[in-house]
C-alpha positions in Angstrom: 3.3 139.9 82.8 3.3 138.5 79.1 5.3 138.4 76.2 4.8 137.2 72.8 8.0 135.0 71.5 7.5 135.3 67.4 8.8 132.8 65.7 10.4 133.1 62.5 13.2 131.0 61.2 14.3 129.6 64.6 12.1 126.6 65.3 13.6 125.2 67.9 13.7 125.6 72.1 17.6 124.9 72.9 20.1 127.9 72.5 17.1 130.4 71.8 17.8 133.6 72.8 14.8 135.5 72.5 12.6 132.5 74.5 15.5 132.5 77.1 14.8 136.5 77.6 11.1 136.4 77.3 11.1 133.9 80.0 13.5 136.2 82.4 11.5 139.4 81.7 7.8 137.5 81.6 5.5 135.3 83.8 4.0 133.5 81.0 5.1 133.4 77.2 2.9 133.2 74.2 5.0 131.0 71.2 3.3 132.2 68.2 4.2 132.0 64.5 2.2 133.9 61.5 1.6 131.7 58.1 1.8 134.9 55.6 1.0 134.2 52.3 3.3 136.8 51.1 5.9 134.4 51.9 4.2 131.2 50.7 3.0 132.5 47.4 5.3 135.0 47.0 8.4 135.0 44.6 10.0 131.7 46.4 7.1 130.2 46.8 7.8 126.3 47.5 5.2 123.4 48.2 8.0 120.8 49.1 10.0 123.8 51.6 6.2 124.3 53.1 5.8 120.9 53.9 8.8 120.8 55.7 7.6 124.0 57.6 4.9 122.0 58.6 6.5 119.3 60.2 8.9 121.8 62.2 6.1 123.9 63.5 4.0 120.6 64.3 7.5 119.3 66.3 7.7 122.8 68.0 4.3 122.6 69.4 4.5 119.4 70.6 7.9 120.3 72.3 6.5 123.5 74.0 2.8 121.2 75.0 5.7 118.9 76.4 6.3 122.2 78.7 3.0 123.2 79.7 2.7 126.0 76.5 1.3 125.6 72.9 2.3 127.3 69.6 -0.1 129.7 68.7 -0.7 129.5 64.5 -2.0 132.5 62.9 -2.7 133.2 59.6 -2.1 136.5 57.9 0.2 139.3 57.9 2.1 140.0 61.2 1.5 143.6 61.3 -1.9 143.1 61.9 -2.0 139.4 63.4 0.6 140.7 66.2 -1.0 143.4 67.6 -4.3 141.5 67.9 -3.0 138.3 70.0 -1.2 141.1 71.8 -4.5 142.7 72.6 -6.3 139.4 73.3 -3.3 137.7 75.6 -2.6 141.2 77.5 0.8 140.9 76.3 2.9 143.9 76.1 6.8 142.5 74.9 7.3 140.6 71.3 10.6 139.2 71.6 12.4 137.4 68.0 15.5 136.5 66.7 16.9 139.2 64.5 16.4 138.5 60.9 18.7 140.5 59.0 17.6 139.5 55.5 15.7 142.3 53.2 12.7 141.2 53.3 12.5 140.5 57.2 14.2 143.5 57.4 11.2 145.5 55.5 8.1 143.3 57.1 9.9 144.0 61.1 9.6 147.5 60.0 5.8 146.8 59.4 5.4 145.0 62.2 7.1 147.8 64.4 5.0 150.3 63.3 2.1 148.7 64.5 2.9 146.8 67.5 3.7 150.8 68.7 0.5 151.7 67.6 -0.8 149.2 69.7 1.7 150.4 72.7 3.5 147.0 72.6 7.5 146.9 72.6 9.5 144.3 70.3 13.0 143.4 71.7 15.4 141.2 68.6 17.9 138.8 69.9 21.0 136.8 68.0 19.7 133.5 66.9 20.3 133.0 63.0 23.6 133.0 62.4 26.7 131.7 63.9 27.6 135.4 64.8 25.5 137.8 66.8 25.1 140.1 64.0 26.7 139.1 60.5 26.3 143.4 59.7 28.8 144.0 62.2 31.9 142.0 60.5 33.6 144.9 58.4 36.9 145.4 56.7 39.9 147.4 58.2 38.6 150.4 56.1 35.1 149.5 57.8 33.4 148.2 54.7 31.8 145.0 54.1 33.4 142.2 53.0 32.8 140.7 49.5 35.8 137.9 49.4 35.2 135.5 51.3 38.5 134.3 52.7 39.2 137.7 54.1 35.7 137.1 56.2 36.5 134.1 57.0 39.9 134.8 59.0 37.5 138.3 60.7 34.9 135.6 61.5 36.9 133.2 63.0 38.0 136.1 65.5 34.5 138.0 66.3 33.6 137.2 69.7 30.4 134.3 69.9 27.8 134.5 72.7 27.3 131.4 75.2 24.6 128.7 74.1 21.8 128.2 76.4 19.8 125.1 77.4 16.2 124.9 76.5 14.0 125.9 78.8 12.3 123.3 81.0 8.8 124.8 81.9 7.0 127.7 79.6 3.8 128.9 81.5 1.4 130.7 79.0 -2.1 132.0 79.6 -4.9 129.5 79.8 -7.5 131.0 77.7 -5.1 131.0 74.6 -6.2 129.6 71.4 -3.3 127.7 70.0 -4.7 127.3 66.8 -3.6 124.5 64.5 -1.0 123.5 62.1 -2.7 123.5 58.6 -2.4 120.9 55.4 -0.2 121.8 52.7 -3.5 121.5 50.5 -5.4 123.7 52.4 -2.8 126.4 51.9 -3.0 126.0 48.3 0.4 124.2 48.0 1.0 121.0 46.6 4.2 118.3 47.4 6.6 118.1 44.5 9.1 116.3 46.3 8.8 112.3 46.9 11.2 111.5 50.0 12.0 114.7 52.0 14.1 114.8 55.2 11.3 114.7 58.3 11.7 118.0 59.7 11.4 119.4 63.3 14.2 120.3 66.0 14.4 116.4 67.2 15.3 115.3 63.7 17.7 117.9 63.4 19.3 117.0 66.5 19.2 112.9 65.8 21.1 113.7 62.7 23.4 116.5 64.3 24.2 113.6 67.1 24.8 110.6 64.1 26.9 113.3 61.9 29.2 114.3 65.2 28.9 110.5 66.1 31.8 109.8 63.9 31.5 110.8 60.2 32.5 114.5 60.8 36.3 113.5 61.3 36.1 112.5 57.5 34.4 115.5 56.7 37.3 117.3 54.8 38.0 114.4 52.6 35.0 113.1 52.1 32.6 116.3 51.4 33.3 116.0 47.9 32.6 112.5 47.4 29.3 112.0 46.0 28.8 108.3 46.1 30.2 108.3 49.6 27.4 110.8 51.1 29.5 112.3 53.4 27.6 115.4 53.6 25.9 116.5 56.7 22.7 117.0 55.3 21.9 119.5 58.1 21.1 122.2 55.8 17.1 122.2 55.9 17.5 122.5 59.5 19.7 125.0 59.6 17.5 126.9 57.1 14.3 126.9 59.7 16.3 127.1 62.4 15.7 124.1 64.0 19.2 123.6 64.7 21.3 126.9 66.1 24.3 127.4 63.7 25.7 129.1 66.9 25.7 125.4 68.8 26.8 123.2 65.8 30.1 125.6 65.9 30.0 125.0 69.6 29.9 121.1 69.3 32.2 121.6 66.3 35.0 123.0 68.6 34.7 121.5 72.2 33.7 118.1 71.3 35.7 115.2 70.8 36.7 115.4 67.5 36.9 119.3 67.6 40.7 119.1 66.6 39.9 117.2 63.5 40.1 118.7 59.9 36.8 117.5 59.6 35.1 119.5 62.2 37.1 123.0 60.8 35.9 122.2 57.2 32.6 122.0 58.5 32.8 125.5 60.3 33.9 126.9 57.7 30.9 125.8 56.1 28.9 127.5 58.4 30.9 130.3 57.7 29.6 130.4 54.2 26.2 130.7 55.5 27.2 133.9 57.9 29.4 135.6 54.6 26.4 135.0 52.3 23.8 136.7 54.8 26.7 139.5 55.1 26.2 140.0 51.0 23.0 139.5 50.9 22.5 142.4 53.9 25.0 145.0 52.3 23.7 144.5 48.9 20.1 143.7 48.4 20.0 145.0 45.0 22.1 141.9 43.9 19.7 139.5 44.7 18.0 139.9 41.3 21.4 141.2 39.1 24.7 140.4 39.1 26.8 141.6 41.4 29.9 142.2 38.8 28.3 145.4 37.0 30.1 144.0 33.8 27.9 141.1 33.2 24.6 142.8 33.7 23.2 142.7 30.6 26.0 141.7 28.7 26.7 137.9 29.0 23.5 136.9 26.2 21.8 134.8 27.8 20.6 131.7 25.4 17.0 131.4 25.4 16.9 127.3 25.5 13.4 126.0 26.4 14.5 122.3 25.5 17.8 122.4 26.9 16.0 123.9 30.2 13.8 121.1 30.7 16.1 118.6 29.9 18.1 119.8 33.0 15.4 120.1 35.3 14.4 116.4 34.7 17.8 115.0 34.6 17.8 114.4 30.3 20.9 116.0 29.7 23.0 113.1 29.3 25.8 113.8 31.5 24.8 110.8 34.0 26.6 113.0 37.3 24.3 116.3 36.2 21.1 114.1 35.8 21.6 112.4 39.0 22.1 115.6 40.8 18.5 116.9 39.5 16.9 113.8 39.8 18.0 113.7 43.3 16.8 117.0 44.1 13.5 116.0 42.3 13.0 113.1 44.5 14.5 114.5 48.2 14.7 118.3 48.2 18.4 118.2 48.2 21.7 117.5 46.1 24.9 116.8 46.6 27.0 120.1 47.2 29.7 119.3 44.7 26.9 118.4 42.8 25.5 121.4 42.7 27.8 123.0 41.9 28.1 120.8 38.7 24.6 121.0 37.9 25.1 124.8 37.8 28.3 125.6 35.8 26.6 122.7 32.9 22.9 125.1 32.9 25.3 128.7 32.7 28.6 127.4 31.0 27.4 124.6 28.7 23.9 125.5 28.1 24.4 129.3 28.2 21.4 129.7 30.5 20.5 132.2 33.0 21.6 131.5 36.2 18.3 133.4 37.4 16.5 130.1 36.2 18.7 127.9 37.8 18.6 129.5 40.6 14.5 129.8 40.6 14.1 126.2 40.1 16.5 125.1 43.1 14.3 127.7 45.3 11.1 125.9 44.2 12.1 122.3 45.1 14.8 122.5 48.0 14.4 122.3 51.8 17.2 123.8 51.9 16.4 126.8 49.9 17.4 130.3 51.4 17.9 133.1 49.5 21.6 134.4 50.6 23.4 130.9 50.2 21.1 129.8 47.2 21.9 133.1 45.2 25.8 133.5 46.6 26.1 130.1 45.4 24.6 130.8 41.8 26.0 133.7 41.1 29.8 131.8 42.1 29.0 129.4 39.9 27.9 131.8 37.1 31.3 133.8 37.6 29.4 137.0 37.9 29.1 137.1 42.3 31.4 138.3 44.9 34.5 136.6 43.7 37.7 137.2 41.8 37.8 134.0 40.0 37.9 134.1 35.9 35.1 132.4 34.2 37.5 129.5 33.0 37.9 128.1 36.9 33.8 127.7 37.1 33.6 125.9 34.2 32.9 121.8 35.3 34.0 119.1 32.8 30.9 116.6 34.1 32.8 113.6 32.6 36.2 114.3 34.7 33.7 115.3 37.8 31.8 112.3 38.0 35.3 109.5 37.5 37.0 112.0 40.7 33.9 112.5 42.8 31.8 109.6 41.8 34.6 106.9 40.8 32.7 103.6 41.2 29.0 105.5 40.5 27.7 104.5 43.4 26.1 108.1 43.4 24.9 107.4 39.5 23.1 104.1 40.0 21.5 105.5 43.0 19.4 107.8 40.7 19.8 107.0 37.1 18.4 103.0 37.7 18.8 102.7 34.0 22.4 102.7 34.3 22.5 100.0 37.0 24.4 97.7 34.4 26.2 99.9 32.7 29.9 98.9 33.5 32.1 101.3 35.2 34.4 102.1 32.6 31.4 103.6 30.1 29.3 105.2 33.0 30.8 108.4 33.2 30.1 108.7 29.2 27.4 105.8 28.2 27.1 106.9 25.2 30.2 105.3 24.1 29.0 102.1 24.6 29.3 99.9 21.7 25.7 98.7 20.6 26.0 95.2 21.8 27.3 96.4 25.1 24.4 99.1 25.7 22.2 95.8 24.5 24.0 93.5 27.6 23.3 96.5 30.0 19.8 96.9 28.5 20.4 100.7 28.2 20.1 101.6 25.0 21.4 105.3 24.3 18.7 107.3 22.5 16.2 105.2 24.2 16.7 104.0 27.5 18.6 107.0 28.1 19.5 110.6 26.5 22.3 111.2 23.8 24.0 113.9 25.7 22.5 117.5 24.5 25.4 119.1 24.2 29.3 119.0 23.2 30.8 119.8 26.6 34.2 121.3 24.8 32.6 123.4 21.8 30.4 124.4 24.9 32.8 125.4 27.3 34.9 127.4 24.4 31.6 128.8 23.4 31.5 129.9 27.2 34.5 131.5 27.0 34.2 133.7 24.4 30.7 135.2 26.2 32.5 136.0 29.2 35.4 137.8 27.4 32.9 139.4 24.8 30.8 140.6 28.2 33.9 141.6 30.2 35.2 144.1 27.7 32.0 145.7 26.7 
């Protein structure tokens, strides 16, 4: 008997739910994952998240060759490419891990419908989240949770499934074409990013293994720190799946250093992921409006083409902000706090639609998913699923970069024309007197941007939009 295992966003072979249960019900397994161009062109299209795709699915078939199987690459839509390798393998299973985004949601429909037509039977599995199914988690009342601290504490107590160990032998039909990974090129996608993470399971594991290998107990304390890099950068992996969220918590809790802050804070991270999946699940029509109904349409958006570019290329002037984009420019990822910085200065201070920010951080991060990417904006923006007033959101990017970036560190890393600059001008370089700026050789204006706007006319500027919108 065979079975196809389609993979989706779970590139990986330990804790895999749907390969452990194609194995037990199967003889042989096909692996195969379908390169759909409605995805890769479609509305988060991404050259520099592709890429990293690549590199996964090129690690994931030389982990299952390393077991006697191959990953099977098709291109085209899964409705029809499924039912054909069915056909030509004799397979009559397709096991996955449940996907409980919209868009999944919509395509497995598609995909249903015709692997029935074809008499084939698909069987979903856990796999994506930390919880079996993030839909589940409701209220007392039985309605979805949209605060997240209330989640959190239902979360914490919703029953987890046990990991499993990858498999150590996948037999698979002899006569199957594997296919091959493509080039980014040849699927019409170019790299915009200039040092990415590597990615594939084993790299997600190496830097699961160094992050749990001692900086995880400074976790809680050291998050926020910019210039420290205490972050566990394991969010690309996480994103395809390459690392189970369900076995990080595991190794978060019985590990050595499960008792540490560090390890909770990091849980409760993954958390985060699980509550913005819940959102995104319960209300898909939020993904493109706000999810407070009184700021749709009423928060006037500034129409700022200058001010825009200025912040994707890291001109604004506000040396923390510019490093944050600049860093995403050049790795596919940013600092979290940093983020968050980057996005209260394009809403708040340039008045911007979040809708652009968040479009630009989907084209260029490894990272990018659309629950957590959107949940995030839209906190950020004041308008998503949380009580906080607009005046908590809004990030003074001098007094963020002297608590989170104290001796720049982060700054230099980035913004090499302030290499010189002396600590006690670099949060605000434009204060330099002339002959200073001339010792640093950073001259403001030149070697770097007069900052574009005012921070405090823009943050009371701010304010009055959000009270304007809120009583309309």
């Amino acid at each position: 008997m065979v079975a196809l295992l389609w993979f989706r966003r779970d590139l990986r072979l330990h804790d895999h739910p749907a390969l452990c249960a194609g194995l037990a019900r199967h003889e042989q397994i096909v692996p195969v994952f379908c390169l759909d161009d409605r995805l890769l062109h479609g509305r988060h299209a991404s050259g520099a998240r592709t890429a990293f795709l690549l590199e996964c699915l090129t690690d994931l078939d030389e982990q299952l060759a390393a077991r006697g199987a191959r990953l099977v690459i098709r291109h085209g839509p899964p409705e029809r490419e499924l039912p054909a390798l069915a056909r030509e393998t004799g397979a009559t299973e397709v096991h996955l891990s449940a996907d409980p985004g919209p868009y999944e949601t919509a395509r497995g429909r598609r995909v249903r419908a015709a692997l029935e037509r074809a008499g084939v039977t698909g069987h979903a599995h856990p796999g994506v989240s930390v919880v079996d199914d993030v839909r589940a988690i409701r209220t007392g009342q039985g309605r979805p949770y949209t605060v997240f601290t209330p989640f959190y504490r239902t979360w914490q107590g919703t029953p987890r499934r046990p990991v499993l160990d990858a498999p150590g032998r996948i037999s698979m039909p002899e006569r199957t074409r594997p296919g091959r990974v493509p080039s980014l090129a040849s699927l019409g996608l170019r790299q915009e990013v200039a040092e990415p993470a590597p990615g594939g399971e084993r790299a997600g594991l190496a830097r699961l293994a160094a992050f749990l290998d001692g900086p995880v107990r400074d976790y809680d304390s050291g998050r926020d720190q910019a210039g420290a890099d205490g972050s566990s950068r394991l969010s690309p992996y996480l994103r395809f799946g390459c690392l189970s969220p369900r076995a990080v918590e595991d190794q978060l809790t019985q590990g050595s250093g499960a008792a540490s802050a560090g390890a909770t804070a990091l849980r409760r991270q993954l958390c985060w992921r699980d509550f913005y999946q819940h959102v995104l699940v319960h209300y898909p029509e939020n993904s493109r409006q706000e999810f407070q109904p009184r700021y749709r349409g009423t928060l006037g958006w500034v129409t700022d083409e200058p001010g825009f570019t200025a912040w994707t290329e890291g001109r604004t002037g506000f040396p923390l902000v510019d490093a944050g984009m600049r860093q995403l420019r050049r790795e596919g990822w940013m600092h979290n706090r940093v983020r968050l910085l980057a996005g209260s200065f394009l809403t708040k201070d340039l008045g911007i639609d979040w809708r652009r920010g968040e479009a630009w951080f989907m084209r260029l991060l490894l990272d990018g998913d659309q629950a957590s990417n959107n949940g995030n904006w839209q906190w950020i923006a004041s308008v998503g699923v949380d009580p906080q007033p607009a005046f908590r959101r809004i990030y003074n990017p001098v007094l963020q970069q002297q608590r989170f970036d104290p001796d720049g560190r982060y700054v230099r890393r980035y913004l090499p024309e302030l290499a010189r600059v002396p600590d006690s001008y670099l949060a605000e370089p434009w204060r330099m007197p002339l002959a200073q700026q001339q010792r640093a050789g950073c001259l403001i204006g030149r070697d770097y941007p007069v900052p574009i706007v005012e921070h405090k006319t823009a943050r009371l500027a701010a304010l009055d939009r959000y009270r304007a919108a809120a009583k309309d």
